[in-house]
C-alpha positions as CSV (number, residue, x, y, z in Angstrom):
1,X,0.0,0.0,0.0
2,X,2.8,2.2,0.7
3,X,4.1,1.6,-2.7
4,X,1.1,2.9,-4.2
5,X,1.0,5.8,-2.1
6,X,4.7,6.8,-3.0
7,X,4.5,5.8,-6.7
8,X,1.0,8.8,-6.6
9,X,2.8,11.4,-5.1
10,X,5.8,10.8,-7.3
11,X,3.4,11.2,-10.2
12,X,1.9,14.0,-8.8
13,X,5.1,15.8,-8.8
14,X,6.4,14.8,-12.6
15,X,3.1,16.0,-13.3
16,X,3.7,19.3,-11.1
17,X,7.1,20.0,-12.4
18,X,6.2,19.8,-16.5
19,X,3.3,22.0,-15.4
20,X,5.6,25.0,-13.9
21,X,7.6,24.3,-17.3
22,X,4.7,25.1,-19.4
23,X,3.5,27.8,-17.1
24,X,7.2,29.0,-17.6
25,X,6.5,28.9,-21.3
26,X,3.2,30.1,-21.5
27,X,4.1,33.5,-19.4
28,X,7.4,33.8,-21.5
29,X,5.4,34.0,-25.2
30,X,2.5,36.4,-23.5
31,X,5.4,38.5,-22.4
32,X,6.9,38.2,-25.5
33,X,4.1,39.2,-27.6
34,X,2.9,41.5,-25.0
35,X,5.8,43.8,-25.6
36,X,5.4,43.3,-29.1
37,X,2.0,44.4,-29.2
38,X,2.4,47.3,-26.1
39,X,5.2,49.1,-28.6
40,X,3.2,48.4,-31.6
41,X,0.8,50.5,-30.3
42,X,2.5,53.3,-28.2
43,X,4.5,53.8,-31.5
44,X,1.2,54.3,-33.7
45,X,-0.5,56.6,-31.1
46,X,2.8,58.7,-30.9
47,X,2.7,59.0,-34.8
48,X,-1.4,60.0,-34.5
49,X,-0.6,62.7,-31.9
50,X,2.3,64.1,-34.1
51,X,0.5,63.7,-37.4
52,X,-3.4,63.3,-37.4
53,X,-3.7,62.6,-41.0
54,X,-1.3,59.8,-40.9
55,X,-3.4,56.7,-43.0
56,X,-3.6,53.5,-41.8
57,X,-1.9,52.6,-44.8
58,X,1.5,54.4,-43.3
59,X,0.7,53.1,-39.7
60,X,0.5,49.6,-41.4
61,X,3.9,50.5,-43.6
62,X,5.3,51.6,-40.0
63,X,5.2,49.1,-37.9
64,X,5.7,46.1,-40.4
65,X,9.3,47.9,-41.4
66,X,12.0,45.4,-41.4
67,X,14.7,47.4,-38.9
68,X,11.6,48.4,-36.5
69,X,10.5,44.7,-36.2
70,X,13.8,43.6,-35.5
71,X,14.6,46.1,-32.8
72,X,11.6,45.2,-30.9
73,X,11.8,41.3,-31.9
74,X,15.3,41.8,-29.4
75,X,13.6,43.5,-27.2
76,X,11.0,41.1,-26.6
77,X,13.2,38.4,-26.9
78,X,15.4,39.8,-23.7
79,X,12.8,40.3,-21.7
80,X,10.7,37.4,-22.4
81,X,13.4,35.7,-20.6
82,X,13.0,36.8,-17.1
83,X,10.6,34.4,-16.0
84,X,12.6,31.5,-17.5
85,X,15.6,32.9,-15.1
86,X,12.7,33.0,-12.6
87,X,11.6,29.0,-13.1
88,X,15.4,28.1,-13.1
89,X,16.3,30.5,-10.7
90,X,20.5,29.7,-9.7
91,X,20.6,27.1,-11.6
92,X,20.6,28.5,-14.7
93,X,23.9,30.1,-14.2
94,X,25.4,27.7,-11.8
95,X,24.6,24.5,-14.3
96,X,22.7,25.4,-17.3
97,X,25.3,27.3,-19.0
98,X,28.2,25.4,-17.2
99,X,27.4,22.4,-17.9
100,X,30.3,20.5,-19.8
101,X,30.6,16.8,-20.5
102,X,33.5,17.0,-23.0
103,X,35.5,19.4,-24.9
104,X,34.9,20.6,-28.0
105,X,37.3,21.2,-31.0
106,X,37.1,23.2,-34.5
107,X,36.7,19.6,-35.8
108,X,33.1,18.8,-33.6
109,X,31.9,22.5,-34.6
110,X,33.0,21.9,-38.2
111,X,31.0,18.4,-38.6
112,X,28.0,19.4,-36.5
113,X,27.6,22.7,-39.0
114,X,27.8,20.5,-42.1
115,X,25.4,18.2,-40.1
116,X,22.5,21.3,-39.5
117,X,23.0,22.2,-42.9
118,X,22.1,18.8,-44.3
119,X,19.2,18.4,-42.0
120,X,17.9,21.5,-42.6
121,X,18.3,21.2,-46.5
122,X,17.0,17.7,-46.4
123,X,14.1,18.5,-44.7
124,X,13.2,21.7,-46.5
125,X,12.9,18.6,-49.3
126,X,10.3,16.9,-47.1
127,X,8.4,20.3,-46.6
128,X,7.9,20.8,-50.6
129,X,6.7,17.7,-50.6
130,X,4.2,18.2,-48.3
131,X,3.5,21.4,-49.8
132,X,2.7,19.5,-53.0
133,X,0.5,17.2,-51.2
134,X,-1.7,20.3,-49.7
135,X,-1.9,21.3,-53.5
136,X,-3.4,18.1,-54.4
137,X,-6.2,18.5,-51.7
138,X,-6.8,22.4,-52.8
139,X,-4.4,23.7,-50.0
140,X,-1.3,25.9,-49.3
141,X,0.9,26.8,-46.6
142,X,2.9,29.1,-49.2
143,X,1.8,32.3,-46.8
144,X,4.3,30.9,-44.3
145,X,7.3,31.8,-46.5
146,X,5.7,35.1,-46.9
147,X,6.4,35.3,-43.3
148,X,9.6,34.4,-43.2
149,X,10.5,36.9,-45.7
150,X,10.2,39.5,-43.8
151,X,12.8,38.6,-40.9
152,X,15.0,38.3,-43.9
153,X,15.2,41.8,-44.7
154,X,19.1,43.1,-44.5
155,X,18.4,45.6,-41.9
156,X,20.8,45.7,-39.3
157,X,18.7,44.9,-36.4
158,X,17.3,42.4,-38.1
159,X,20.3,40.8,-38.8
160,X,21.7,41.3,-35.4
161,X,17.8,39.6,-34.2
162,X,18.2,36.3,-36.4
163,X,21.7,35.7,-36.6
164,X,23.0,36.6,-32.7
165,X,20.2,37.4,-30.4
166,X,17.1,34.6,-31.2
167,X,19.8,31.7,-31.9
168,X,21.7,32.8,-28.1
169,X,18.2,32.9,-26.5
170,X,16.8,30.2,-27.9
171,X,19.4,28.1,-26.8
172,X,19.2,29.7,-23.7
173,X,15.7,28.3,-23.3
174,X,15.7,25.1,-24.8
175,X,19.4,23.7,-24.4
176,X,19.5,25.0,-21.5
177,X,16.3,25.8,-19.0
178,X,13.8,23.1,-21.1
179,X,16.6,20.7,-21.6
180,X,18.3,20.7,-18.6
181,X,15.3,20.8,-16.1
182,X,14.0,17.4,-18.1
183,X,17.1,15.9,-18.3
184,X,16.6,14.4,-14.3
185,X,13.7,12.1,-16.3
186,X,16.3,10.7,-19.1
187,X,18.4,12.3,-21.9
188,X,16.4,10.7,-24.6
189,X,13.3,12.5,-22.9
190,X,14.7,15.8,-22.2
191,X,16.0,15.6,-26.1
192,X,13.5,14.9,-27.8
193,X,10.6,17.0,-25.5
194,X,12.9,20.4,-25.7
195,X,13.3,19.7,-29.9
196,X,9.3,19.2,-30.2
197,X,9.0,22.3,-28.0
198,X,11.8,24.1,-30.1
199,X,10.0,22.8,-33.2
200,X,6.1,23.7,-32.6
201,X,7.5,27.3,-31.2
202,X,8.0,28.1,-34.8
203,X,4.4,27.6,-35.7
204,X,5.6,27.7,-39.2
205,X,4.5,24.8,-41.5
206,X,7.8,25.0,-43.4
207,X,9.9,25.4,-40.1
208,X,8.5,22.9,-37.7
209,X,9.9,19.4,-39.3
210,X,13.2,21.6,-40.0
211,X,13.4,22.6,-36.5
212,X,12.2,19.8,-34.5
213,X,14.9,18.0,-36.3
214,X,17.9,20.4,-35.6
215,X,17.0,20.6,-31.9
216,X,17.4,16.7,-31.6
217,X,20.3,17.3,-32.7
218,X,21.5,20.2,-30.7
219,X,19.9,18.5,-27.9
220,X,22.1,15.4,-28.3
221,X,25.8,17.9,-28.5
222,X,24.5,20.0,-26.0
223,X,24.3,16.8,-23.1
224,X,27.4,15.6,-24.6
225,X,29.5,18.6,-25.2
226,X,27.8,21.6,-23.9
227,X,25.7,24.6,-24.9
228,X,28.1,26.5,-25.6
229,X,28.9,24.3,-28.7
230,X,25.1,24.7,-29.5
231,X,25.2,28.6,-29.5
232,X,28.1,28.7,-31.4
233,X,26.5,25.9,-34.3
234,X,23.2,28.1,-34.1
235,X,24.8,31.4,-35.1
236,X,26.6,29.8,-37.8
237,X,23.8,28.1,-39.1
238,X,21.3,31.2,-38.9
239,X,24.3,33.4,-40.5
240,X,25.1,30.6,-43.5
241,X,21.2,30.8,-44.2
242,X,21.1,34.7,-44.1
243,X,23.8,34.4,-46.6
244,X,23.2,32.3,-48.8
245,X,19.2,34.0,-48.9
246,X,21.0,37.2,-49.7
247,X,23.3,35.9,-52.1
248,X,20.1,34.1,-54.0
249,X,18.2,37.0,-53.6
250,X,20.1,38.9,-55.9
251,X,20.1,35.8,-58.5
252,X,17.8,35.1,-61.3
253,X,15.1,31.9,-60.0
254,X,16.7,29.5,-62.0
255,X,20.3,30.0,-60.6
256,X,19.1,29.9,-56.6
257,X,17.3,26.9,-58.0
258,X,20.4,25.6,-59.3
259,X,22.3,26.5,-55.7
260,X,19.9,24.7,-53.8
261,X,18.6,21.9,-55.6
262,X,23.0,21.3,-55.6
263,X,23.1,21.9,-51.4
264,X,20.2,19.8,-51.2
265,X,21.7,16.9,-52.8
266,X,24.9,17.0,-51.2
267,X,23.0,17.1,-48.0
268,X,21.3,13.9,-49.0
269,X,24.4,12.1,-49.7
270,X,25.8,13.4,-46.4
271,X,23.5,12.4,-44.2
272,X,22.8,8.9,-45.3
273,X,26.5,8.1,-45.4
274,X,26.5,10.1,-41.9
275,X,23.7,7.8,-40.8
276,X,25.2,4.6,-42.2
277,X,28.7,5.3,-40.6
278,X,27.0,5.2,-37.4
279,X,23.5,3.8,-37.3
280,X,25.4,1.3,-34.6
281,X,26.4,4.2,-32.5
282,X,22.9,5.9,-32.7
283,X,21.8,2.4,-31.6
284,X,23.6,1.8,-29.1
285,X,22.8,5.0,-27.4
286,X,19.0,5.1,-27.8
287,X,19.3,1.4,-25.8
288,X,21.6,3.5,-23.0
289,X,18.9,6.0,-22.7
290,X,16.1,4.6,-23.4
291,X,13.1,6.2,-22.5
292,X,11.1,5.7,-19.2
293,X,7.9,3.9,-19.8
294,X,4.9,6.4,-19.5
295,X,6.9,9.5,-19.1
296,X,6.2,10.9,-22.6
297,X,2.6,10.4,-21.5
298,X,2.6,11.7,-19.2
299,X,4.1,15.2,-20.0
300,X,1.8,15.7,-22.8
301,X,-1.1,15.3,-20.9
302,X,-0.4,18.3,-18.4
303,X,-2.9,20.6,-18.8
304,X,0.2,23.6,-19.5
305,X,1.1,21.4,-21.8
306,X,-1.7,20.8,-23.6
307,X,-2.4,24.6,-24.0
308,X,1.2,25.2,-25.5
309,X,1.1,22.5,-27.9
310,X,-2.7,23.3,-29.1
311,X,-1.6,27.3,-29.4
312,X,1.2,26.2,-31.6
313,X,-0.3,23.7,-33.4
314,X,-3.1,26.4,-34.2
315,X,-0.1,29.0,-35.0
316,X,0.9,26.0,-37.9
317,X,-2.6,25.2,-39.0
318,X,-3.6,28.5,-39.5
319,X,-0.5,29.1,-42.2
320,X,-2.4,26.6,-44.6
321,X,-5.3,28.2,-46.7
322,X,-7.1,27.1,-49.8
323,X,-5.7,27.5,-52.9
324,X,-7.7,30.2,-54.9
C-alpha cells in the first residue's frame, strides 16, 4: 500500500514539475508578444498625436518595417526571458550554461555545422513535398514563406535579431532551462521534449519538421558537449542561411534553384553516409537512454502542456489556406 501511495505522489510531482515548465512557457510567449504588441501600439499613437492625418496605410507600412520589427523582436526576446531565469532561478547560471561533458574542438563545430545544414536542407525537401500534397487536396501553406521573408530583410537589427540574439536565446531556453530541467527524467526525454517544443514554437509549416529536427540534434551535442557548442552551431547556421538567402536573392530563379537543388543533394548524400557510418552508435545509445515507460505520457497530458502544444499547433494550422 505504501508503494502505491509513493509511486502517486511521485506522479503527482512529474506531473507538477512539467506543469511550472509550461506555465514557464506560456508566461514567457505572453510576455513576448505582450511587448510586441504594447510598442506596436505606443508607437502608432505617438505617430497620430504628431500627425493626425497619418493613414492607416503608413501606420501599417510603419510598424511592419523590417529594422523596426527587428529592434523590438530583441527587445521582446530579452525580456521574455526573465521568467525562465525565474523557473530556473540559480541554476541556470550555476549549471545550465556550465554544464560541460567533454571538450569541443574546430573539428566537432565543423562536422555538426555540415550536419545542420544537411538536416535542414534535407528537410526543406520533405516540406515541398508536403507542400505539393496540400496542392493536391486544394491547399497551401505558401503564406508561411511570406512570413519568413520579412525577418529576412538586410536591416541591421534584423540581422543582429536572427543571426546573434534569437539563436543565443533560444538556446538559452531550450538547451539550457527546457533541456536541462528534463534531463533528471532521461536524456532521450529531455532531447527529444525540448526539440518538439523548439520545433512547434515556430508555428511555421515549413519550419517545424526543419526545426524539431535540428533541436534533436543540438539536444544530443548539447548533453554531450555543452551549450556552448550549440550557440556557437546556431549562429553559424542562422548566418550561413542569411547568406546564402541574400546571395540568392540577388540571383535570377533559376540560378538559386540551381544553388539549392546542388546543397540539397549533397545534403542527402551526407546524411545517409553520416547515418550509415553510425547507425550502430545511434543504436547503441538510444538502448543506454532509453526512455522511461509512461513518461512521454505523461508530459503531454499536463494541462500547461496541452495549451502550449494546441496554441502552436493552431499557430501551424492556420499558415495553410485554400488555394484560390
Amino acid at each position: 500500500m505504501n508503494d502505491i501511495n509513493e509511486s502517486k505522489v511521485i506522479k503527482k510531482l512529474i506531473k507538477k514539475d512539467f506543469n511550472m515548465l509550461g506555465i514557464t512557457l506560456i508566461v514567457q510567449g505572453l510576455i513576448s508578444n505582450g511587448v510586441v504588441f504594447i510598442v506596436m501600439i505606443g508607437i502608432m499613437i505617438m505617430k497620430m498625436v504628431r500627425d493626425p492625418n497619418i493613414s492607416e496605410d503608413q501606420l501599417k507600412l510603419l510598424v511592419e518595417e523590417p529594422s523596426f520589427l527587428g529592434t523590438i523582436s530583441i527587445i521582446a526576446v530579452v525580456i521574455a526571458f526573465i521568467p525562465v531565469l525565474i523557473y530556473r532561478r540559480k541554476k541556470f547560471v550555476e549549471y545550465d550554461l556550465k554544464v560541460e561533458n567533454r571538450k569541443f574542438t574546430l573539428k566537432t563545430v565543423t562536422i555538426g555545422f555540415i550536419i545542420l545544414l544537411s538536416v535542414n536542407n534535407m528537410l526543406g525537401l520533405f516540406a515541398n513535398g508536403l507542400e505539393l500534397g496540400l496542392n493536391a487536396i486544394g491547399l497551401s501553406a505558401i503564406s508561411a514563406l511570406e512570413d519568413l521573408d520579412v525577418l529576412n530583410q538586410p536591416t541591421i537589427s534584423m540581422i543582429i535579431y536572427t543571426c546573434i540574439i534569437a539563436p543565443i536565446f533560444e538556446e538559452f531556453l531550450y538547451r539550457g532551462a527546457v533541456l536541462r530541467g528534463l534531463e533528471k527524467y532521461g536524456r532521450w526525454f529531455a532531447i527529444l521534449v525540448s526539440a518538439i517544443l523548439f520545433g512547434l514554437m515556430h508555428g511555421n509549416f515549413y519550419q517545424i519538421f526543419m526545426a524539431t529536427a535540428v533541436g534533436i540534434i543540438l539536444g544530443y551535442l548539447a548533453t554531450e558537449y555543452s551549450i556552448k557548442l550549440t550557440i556557437i552551431l546556431h549562429i553559424c547556421n542562422n548566418t550561413f542561411v542569411e547568406i546564402l538567402s541574400q546571395i540568392t536573392s540577388h540571383l535570377s530563379e533559376n540560378v538559386g534553384n540551381i544553388i539549392y537543388g546542388s546543397i540539397a543533394g549533397i545534403s542527402v548524400i551526407i546524411l545517409l553516409i553520416t547515418f550509415i557510418r553510425n547507425k550502430n552508435n545511434i543504436k547503441g545509445w538510444l538502448q543506454n537512454n532509453r526512455m522511461e515507460k509512461g513518461i512521454m505520457l505523461r508530459f503531454v497530458t499536463s494541462i500547461t502542456v496541452i495549451i502550449i502544444i494546441a496554441y502552436d499547433l493552431y499557430m501551424v494550422v492556420s499558415g495553410i489556406t485554400s488555394i484560390s
